[in-house]
C-alpha positions in Angstrom: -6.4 14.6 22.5 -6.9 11.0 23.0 -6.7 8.7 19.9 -7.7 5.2 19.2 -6.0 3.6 16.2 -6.3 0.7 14.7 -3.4 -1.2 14.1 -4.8 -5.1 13.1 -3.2 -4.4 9.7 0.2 -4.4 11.7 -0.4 -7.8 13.1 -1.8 -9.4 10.1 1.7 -8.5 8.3 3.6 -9.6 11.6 1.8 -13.0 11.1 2.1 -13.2 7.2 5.2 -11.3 6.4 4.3 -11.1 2.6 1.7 -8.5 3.3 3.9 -6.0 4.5 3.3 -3.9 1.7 2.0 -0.7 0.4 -0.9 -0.4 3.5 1.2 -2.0 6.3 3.6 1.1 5.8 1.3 3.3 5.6 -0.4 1.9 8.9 3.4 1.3 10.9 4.0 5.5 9.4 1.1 6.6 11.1 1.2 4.6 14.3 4.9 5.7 14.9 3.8 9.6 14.3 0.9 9.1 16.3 2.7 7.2 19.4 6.0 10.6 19.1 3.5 13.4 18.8 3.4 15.7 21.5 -0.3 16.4 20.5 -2.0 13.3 20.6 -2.2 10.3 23.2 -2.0 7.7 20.6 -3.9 4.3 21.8 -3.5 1.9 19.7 -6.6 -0.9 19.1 -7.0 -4.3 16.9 -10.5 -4.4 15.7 -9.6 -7.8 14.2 -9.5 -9.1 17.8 -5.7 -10.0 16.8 -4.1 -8.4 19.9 -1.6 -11.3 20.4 -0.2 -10.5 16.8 -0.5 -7.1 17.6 1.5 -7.3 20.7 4.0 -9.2 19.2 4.5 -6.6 16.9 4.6 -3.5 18.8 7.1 -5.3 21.2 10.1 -5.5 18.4 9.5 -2.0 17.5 11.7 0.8 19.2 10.2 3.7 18.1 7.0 2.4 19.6 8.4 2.0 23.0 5.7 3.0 25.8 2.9 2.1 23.7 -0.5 1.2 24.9 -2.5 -1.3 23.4 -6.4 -1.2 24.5 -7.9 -5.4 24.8 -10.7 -6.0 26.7 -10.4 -9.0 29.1 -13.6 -10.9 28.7 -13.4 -14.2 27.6 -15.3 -13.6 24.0 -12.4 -11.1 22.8 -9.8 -13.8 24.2 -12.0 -16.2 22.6 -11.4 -14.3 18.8 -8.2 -13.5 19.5 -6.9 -16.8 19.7 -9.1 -18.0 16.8 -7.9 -14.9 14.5 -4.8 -16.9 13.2 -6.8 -19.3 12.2 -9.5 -17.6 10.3 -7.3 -15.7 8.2 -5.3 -18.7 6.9 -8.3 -20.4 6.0 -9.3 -17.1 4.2 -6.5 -17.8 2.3 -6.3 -21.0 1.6 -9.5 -21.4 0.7 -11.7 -17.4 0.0 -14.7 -19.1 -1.8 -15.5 -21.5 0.7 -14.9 -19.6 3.5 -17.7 -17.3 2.9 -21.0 -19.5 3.7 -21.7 -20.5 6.3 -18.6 -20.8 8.3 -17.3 -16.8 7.9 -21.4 -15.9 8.7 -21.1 -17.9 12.0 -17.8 -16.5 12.7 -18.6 -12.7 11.6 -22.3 -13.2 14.1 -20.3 -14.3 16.8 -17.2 -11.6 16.4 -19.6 -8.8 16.4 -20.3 -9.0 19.8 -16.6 -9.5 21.1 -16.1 -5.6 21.7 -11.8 -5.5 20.4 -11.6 -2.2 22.3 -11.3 -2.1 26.4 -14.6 0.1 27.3 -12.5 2.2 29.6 -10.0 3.0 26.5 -13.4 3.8 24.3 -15.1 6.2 26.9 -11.9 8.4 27.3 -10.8 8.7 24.1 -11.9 11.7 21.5 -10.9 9.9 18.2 -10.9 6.5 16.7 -9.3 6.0 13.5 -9.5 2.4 10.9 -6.6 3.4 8.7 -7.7 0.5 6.5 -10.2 -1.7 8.1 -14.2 -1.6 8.1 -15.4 0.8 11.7 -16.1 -1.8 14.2 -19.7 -2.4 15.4 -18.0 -1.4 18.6 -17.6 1.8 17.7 -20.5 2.5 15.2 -22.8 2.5 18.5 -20.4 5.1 20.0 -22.0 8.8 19.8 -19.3 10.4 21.8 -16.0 9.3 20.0 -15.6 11.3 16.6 -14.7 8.5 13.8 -12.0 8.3 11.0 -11.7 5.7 8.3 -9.3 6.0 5.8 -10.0 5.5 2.0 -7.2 4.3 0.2 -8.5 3.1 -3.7 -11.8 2.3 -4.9 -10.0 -0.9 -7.0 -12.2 -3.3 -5.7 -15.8 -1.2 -7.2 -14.4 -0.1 -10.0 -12.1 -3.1 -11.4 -14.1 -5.6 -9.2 -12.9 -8.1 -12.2 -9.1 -7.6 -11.3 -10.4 -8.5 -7.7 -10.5 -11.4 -5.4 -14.1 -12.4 -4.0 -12.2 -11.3 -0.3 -10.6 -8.0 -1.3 -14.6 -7.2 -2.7 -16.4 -8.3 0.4 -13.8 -6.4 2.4 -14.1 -3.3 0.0 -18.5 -3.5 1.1 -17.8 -4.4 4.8 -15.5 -0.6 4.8 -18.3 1.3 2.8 -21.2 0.2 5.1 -19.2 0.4 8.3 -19.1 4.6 6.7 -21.7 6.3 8.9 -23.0 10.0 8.2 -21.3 11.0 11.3 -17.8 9.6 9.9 -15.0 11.5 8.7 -13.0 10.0 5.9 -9.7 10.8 4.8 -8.7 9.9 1.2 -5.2 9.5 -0.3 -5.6 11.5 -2.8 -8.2 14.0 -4.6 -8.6 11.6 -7.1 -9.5 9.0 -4.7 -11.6 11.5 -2.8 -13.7 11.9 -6.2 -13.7 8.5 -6.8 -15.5 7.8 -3.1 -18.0 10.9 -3.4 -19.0 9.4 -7.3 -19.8 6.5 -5.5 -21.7 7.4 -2.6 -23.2 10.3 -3.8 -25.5 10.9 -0.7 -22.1 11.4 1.4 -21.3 14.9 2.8 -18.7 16.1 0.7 -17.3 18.5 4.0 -17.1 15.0 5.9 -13.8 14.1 3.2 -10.9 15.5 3.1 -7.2 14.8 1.4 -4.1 13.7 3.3 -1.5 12.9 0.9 0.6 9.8 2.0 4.8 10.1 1.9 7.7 7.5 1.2 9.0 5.9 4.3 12.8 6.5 5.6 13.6 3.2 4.7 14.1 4.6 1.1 17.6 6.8 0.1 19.5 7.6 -3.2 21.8 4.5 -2.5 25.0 5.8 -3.9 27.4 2.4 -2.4 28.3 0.8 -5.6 29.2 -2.6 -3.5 25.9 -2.3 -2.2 24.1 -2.5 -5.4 26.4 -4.9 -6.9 25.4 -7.4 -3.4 22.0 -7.0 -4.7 22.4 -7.6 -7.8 23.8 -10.9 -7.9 21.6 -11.5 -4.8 18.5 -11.6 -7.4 20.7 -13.1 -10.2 20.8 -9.6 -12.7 24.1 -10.4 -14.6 27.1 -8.6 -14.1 27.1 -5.5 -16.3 24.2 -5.7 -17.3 21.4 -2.6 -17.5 17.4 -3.2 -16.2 14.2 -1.9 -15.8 12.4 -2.6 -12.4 8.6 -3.0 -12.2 7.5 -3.4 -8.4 4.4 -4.0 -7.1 1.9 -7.1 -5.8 1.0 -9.0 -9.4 -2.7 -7.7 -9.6 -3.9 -7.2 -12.9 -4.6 -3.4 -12.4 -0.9 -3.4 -12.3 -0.1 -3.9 -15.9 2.4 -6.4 -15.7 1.7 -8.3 -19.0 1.9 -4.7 -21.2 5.1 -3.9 -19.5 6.7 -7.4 -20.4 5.4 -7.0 -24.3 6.4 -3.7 -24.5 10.1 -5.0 -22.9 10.1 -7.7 -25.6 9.2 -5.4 -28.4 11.8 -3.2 -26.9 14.5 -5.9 -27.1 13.1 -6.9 -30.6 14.0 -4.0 -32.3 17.0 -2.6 -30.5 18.6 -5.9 -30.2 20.1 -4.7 -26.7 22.0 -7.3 -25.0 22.4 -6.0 -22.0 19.0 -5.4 -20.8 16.9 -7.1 -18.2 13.6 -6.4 -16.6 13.5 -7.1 -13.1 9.7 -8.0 -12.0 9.6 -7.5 -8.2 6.7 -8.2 -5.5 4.3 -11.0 -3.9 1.8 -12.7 -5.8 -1.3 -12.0 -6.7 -4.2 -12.5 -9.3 -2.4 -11.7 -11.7 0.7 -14.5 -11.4 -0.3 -17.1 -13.5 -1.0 -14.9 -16.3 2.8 -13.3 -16.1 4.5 -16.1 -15.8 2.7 -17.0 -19.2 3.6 -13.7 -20.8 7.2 -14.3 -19.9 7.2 -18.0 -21.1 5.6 -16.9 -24.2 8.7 -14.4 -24.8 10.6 -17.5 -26.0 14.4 -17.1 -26.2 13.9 -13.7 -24.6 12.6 -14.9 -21.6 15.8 -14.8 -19.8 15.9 -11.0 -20.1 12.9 -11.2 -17.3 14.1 -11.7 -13.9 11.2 -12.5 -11.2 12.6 -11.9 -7.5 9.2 -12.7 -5.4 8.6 -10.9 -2.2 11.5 -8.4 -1.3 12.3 -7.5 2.2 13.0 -3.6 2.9 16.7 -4.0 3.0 17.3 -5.0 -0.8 14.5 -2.3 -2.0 16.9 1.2 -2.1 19.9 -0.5 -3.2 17.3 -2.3 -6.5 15.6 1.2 -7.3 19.4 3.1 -6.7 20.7 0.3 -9.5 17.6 0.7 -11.7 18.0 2.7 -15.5 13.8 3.4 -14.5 10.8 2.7 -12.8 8.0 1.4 -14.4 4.4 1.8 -12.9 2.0 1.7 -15.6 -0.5 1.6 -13.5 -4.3 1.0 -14.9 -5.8 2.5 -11.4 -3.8 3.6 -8.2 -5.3 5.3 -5.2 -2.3 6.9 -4.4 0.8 5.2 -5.9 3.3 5.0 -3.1 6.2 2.9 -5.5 6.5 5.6 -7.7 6.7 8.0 -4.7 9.6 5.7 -3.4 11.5 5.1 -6.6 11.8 9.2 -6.5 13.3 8.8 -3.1 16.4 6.6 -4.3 16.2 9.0 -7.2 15.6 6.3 -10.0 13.6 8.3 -13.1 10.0 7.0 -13.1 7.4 6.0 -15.9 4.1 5.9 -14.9 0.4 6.5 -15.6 -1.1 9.9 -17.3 -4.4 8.8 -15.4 -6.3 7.9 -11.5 -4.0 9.7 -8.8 -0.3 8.6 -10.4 -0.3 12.1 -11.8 -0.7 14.2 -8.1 2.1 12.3 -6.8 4.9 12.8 -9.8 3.9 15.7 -11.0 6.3 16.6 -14.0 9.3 14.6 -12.8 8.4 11.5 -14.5 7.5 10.4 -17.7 3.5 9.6 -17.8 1.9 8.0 -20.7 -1.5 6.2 -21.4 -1.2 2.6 -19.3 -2.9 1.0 -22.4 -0.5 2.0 -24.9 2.1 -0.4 -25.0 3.6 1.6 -28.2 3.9 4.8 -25.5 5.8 2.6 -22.6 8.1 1.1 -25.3 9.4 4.5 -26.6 9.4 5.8 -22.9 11.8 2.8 -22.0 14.3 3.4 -25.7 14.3 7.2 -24.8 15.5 6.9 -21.5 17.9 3.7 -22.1 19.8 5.9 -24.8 20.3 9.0 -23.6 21.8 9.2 -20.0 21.2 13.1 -20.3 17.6 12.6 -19.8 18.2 10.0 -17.2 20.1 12.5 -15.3 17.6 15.1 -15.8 14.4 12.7 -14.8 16.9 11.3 -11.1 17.4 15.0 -10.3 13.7 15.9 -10.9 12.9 12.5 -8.7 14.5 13.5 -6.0 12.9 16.8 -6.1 9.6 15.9 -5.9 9.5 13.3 -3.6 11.0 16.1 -1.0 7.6 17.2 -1.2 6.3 14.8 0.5 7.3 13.4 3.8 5.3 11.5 7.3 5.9 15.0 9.4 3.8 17.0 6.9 1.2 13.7 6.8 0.9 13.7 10.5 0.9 16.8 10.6 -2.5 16.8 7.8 -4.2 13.9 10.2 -4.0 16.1 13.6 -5.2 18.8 12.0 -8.3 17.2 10.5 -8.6 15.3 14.5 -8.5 18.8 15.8 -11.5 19.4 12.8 -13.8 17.4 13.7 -13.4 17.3 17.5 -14.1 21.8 17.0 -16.8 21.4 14.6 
């Protein structure tokens, strides 16, 4: 079967390296097992109209050698493809103003540069937006069956937590969701979530596909290896820390998880314990630099690292006494999924989809009771037993769950719809 996919996400990243995140794994997982399946001529697409960013991409990338990339060569796609750049660093630099009248214009205008080739579009069986709104382009298509992957609901449900972007992006994916579109959630929970909010959807046209850790993370057991990150991100010699990854959005629960580190220190008086705060900014930023400078003398114990690229993320898990991801609302929760990997023992969230992935090999309390994550963290500083126990389970669970048996889930739902 012939597949289009949509890999814009992959060039946005490529252009502003602190987005590779969560999604653009996900989206670089599924192109790769796409592109090496026997089973499916994998196509890939930029709906975005950044093929140049794209390209770039997909050229640097070996397990993508061969691939095809569908552009149409008409000057209005050529057009948007070299004024892509552009628009999304002023979405950036600037998301309130950006909106009227100058993203209207733009939006008018980009509707009617087709981003596929129409030769690509009238072969091909399947398209799939892993993450991005269906192009008009291929809402007027009868003949291709359409995918469109839902990863949260975030943005409707905490549109507070959100910026004015990420909720205009959140509608532009829900009304580019046709009756005739097949949607794959992350999880049930997810699934639930998006059929409780558009109740008039076809609950046979949804359907669960679990995502998986990438290779990139391993039980790093290279002591030199740890200690080189370590004193990369300035954690003391000797010294014992919690990690908490994850973009700084408020959902994320960054501010509970520094009080309840303070109160932990306050009462055990524990001088050798840090809490390591990775990820790229977000929202939330401001408000946890606060928190921390509001910890006083203790702020010291708080180390923030910013952005961390892939290399430094095993060997900071592998080093870690535990993973916190208190997590108010996750669609799937991949960071927990990964801390398993390097079999680090992981606190999380009784709540959302955070208890499909760990199942019973983490430690999952209420994400608003501070109380709950402070004895969580005391139990599992003191007692390397149930450390041990917790790493073991880890590494147990997250063999459950791997990018063969999630390619495997999105061919067979391809094969689905193209039978039905």
């Amino acid at each position: 079967m012939k597949v289009l996919f949509d890999v814009s996400t992959l060039g946005l990243a490529h252009y502003s390296p602190n987005l590779k995140t969560g999604i653009f794994r996900v989206v670089e997982n599924l192109a790769r097992g796409l592109h090496a399946s026997p089973d499916c001529d994998a196509i890939f697409c930029a709906s975005l109209c950044n093929h140049g960013n794209c390209r770039d991409y997909l050229d640097r990338q070996k397990e993508l050698e061969g691939y095809r990339l569908s552009q149409p060569g008409n000057f209005l796609s050529s057009l948007y493809d070299f004024m892509e750049p552009l628009r999304f660093r002023m979405s950036m630099l600037n998301q309130r103003g950006w909106k009227v009248p100058l993203k209207r214009f733009y939006q008018a205008g980009k509707n009617n540069a087709d981003p596929i080739d129409r030769k690509d579009l009238s072969a091909a069986d399947i398209f799939h937006s892993p993450f991005l709104a269906v192009p008009e382009q291929i809402i007027r298509n009868r003949k291709v069956q359409k995918f469109i992957t839902i990863h949260d609901l975030i943005p409707f449900i905490f549109p507070e937590y959100c910026s004015p972007l990420t909720v205009d992006h959140m509608k532009s994916i829900f009304s580019s969701i046709k009756s005739d579109t097949f949607v794959i959630c992350v999880s049930e929970a997810t699934r639930q979530d998006f059929l409780a909010h558009v109740p008039q959807f076809d609950p046979a046209m949804s359907l669960v596909v679990p995502l998986a850790a990438s290779n990139h993370f391993y039980f790093c057991s290279e002591g030199n290896r740890i200690l080189e990150t370590r004193k990369k991100y300035g954690i003391p010699d000797g010294s014992r820390y919690f990690l908490a990854l994850s973009t700084l959005s408020p959902h994320k629960n960054f501010e509970r998880i520094i009080k309840s580190f303070i109160h932990l220190l306050k009462q055990e008086r524990a001088g050798d314990l840090y809490l390591v705060i990775a990820g790229a900014g977000g929202l939330s930023r401001q408000s946890v630099c606060q928190e921390i400078e509001n910890s006083d003398h203790l702020a010291g114990r708080i180390i923030l690292t910013g952005y961390l690229p892939e290399e430094d993320l095993s060997p900071l898990y592998s080093g870690a006494l535990a993973f916190l991801f208190p997590s108010l609302y996750e669609g799937f929760g991949l960071p927990p999924l990964e801390a398993m990997k390097c079999g680090t023992p992981v606190i999380t969230s009784n709540s959302s989809s955070l208890p499909e992935v760990v199942g019973e090999a983490a430690i999952k309390i209420d994400p608003r009771d501070e109380d709950a994550l402070c004895q969580a963290m005391l139990d599992l500083s003191n007692n390397e037993d149930l450390r041990n126990r917790y790493s073991n389970l880890s590494l147990k669970r997250a063999k459950l769950f791997s990018w063969g048996k999630t390619i495997e889930g999105h061919l067979m739902a391809y094969r689905k719809a193209l039978h039905n």
